[in-house]
C-alpha positions as CSV (number, residue, x, y, z in Angstrom):
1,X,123.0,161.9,98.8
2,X,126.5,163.2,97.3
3,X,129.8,161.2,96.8
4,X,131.3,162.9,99.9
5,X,128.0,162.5,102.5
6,X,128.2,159.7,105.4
7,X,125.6,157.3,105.3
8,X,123.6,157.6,108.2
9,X,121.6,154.8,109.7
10,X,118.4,156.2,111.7
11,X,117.1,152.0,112.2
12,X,118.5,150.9,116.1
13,X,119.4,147.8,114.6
14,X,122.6,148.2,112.0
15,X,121.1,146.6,109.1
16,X,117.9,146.4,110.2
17,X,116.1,148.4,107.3
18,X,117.2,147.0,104.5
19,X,115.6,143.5,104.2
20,X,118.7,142.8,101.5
21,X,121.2,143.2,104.1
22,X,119.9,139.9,104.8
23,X,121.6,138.4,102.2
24,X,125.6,139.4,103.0
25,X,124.9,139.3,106.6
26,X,123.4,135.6,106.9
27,X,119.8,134.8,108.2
28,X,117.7,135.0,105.2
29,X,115.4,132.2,105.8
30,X,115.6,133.0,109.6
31,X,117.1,136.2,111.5
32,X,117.4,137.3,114.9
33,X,118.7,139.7,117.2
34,X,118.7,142.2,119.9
35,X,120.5,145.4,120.5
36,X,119.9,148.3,123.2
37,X,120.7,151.6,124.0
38,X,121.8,153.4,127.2
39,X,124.3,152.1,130.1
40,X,122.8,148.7,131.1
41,X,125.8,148.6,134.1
42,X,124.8,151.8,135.5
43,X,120.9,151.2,135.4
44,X,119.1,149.9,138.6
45,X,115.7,149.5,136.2
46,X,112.8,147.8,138.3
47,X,109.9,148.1,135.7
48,X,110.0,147.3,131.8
49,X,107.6,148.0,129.0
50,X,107.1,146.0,125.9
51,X,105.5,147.2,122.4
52,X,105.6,145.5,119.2
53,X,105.2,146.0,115.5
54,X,104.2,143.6,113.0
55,X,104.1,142.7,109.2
56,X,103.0,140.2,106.5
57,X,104.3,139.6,103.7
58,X,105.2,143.4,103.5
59,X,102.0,144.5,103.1
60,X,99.7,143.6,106.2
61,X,101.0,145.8,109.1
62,X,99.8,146.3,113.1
63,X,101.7,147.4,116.1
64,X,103.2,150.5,117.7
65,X,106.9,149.7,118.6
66,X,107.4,153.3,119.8
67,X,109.5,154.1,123.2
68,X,106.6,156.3,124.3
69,X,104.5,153.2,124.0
70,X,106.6,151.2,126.2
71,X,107.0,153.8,128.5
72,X,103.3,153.8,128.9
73,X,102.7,150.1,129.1
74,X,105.1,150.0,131.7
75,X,104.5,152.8,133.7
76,X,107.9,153.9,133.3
77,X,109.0,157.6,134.6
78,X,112.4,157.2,134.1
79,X,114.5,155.2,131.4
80,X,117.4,153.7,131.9
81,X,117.8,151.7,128.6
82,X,116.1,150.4,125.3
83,X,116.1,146.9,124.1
84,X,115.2,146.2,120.6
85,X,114.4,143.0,119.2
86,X,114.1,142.0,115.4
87,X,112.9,138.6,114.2
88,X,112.7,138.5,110.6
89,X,111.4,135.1,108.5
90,X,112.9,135.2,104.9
91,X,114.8,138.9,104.7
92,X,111.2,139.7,106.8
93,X,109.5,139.3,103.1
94,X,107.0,137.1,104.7
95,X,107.2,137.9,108.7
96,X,108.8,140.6,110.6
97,X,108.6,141.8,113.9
98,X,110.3,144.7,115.9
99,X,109.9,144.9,119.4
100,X,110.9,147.8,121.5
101,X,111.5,147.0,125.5
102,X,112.2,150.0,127.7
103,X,113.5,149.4,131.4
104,X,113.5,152.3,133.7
105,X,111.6,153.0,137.1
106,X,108.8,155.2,138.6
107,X,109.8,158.4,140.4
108,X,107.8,158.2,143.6
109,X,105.9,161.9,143.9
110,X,105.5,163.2,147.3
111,X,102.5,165.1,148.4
112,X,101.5,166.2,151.8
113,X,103.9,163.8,153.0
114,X,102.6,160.8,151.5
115,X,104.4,159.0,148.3
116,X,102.4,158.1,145.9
């Protein structure tokens, strides 16, 4: 990266990927938070879809926290918005998780007259 570059943060939650942040922002034997994306005001969402990521000690790892993954679970055709929520249990060192919730609805298909 040179001198005159803008840092640029590709984590939802500001902060969120550097466990060290942890120590300037507060929270480093216990951290927790949510954030979204989208227009929560405008959104009529009826259906949501939940998918997690997990991680030990830095090292032991399992989940998908994906959008497309929430989307599925949920049986979501159409987003409206994306929660994400971040637990993390000393700077997430030890335990982490990272949830991503998506709330949207299902487009009802018509065919031969019927909706399905």
């Amino acid at each position: 990266m040179s001198a005159g570059s803008p840092r640029i943060e590709t984590h939802p939650i500001r902060g969120g990927s550097n466990p060290l942040q942890s120590l300037t922002r507060g929270g480093i034997l216990f951290f927790e938070t949510s954030s979204w994306t989208g227009d929560r005001s405008q959104a009529d969402p009826i259906l949501f879809g939940e998918s997690c990521a997990y991680s030990l000690f830095g090292v032991f790892a399992s989940g998908d926290a994906s959008i497309d993954s929430s989307v599925r679970k949920g049986g979501i055709s159409e987003v409206a918005f994306v929660e994400y929520d971040q637990i993390a249990v000393l700077g997430g060192f030890v335990y982490q998780s990272f949830c991503t919730i998506a709330w949207g609805k299902k487009n009802s298909v018509r065919v031969e007259g019927k909706a399905r």
